[in-house]
C-alpha positions in Angstrom: 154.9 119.7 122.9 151.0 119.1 121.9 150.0 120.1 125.1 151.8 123.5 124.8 150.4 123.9 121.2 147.0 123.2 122.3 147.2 125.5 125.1 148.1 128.3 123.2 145.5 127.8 120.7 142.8 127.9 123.7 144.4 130.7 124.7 144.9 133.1 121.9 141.3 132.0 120.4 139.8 132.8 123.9 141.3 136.5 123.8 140.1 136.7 120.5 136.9 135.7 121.0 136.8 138.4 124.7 137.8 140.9 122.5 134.8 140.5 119.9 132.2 139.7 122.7 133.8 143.5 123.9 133.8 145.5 120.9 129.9 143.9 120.2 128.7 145.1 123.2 130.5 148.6 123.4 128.7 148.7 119.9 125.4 147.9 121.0 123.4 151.2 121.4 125.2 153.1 118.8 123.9 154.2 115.8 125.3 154.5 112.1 125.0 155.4 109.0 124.7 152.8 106.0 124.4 153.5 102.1 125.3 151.3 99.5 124.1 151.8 96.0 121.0 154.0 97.4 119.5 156.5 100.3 121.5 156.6 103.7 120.0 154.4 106.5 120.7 154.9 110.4 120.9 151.5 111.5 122.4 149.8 114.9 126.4 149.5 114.5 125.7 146.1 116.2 123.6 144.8 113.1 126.4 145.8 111.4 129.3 143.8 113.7 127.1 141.1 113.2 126.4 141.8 109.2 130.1 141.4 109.0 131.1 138.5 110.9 128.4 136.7 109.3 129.6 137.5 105.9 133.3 137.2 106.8 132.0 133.3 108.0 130.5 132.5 105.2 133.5 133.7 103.2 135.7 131.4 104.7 133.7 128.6 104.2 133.2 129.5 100.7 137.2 130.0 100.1 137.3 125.9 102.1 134.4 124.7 99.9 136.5 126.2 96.8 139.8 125.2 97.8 138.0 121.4 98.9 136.6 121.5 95.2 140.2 122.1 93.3 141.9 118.9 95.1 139.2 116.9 94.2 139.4 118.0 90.6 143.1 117.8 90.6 143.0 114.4 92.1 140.7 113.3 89.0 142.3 114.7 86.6 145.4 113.1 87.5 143.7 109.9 87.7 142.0 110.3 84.3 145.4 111.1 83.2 146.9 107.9 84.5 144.5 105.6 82.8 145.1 107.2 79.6 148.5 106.6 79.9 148.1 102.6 80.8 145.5 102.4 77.7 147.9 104.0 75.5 150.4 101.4 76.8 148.2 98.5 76.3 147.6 99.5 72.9 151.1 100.0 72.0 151.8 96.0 73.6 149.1 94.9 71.4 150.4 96.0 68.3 149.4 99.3 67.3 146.6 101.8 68.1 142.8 102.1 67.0 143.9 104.8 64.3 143.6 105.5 60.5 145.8 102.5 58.6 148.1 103.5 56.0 148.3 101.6 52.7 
């Protein structure tokens, strides 16, 4: 069943990656327009394709590195949560906590 799996990953990534070689080079002598927050530029659409898989790479990683990030600070906080726990349970064996006496 693995080998399936893993052939149909090769697969469908293979097509997907044909099909943006495709569209990258149908794109390459085009020109368009650009304008964001100022003048309108002609540029290459290709700089463009490229513009954009670049930034939608770096989102991805970004959204991993964020994601990577929150289970780590999960992970502590549950761990800082446990100790507290076993100190408060070692202070309640000993006979009472480090708090304000009453008279």
């Amino acid at each position: 069943m693995e080998k399936l799996k893993a052939y149909v990953y090769v697969i469908v990534s293979g097509l997907g990656l044909l099909a943006a070689v495709v569209f990258a080079a149908l794109q390459w002598g085009n020109q368009s327009t650009f304008s964001a927050y100022g003048p309108t530029v002609s540029v290459r659409t290709i700089w463009l394709v490229l513009a954009s898989a670049a930034g939608g790479l770096a989102f991805y990683w970004l959204c991993r590195l964020l994601a990577r990030g929150g289970r780590i600070l999960w992970r502590l906080r549950g761990e800082q949560a446990r100790i507290a726990a076993e100190v408060q349970r070692q202070e309640k064996r000993a006979g009472g906590g480090s708090g304000p006496q009453k008279a």
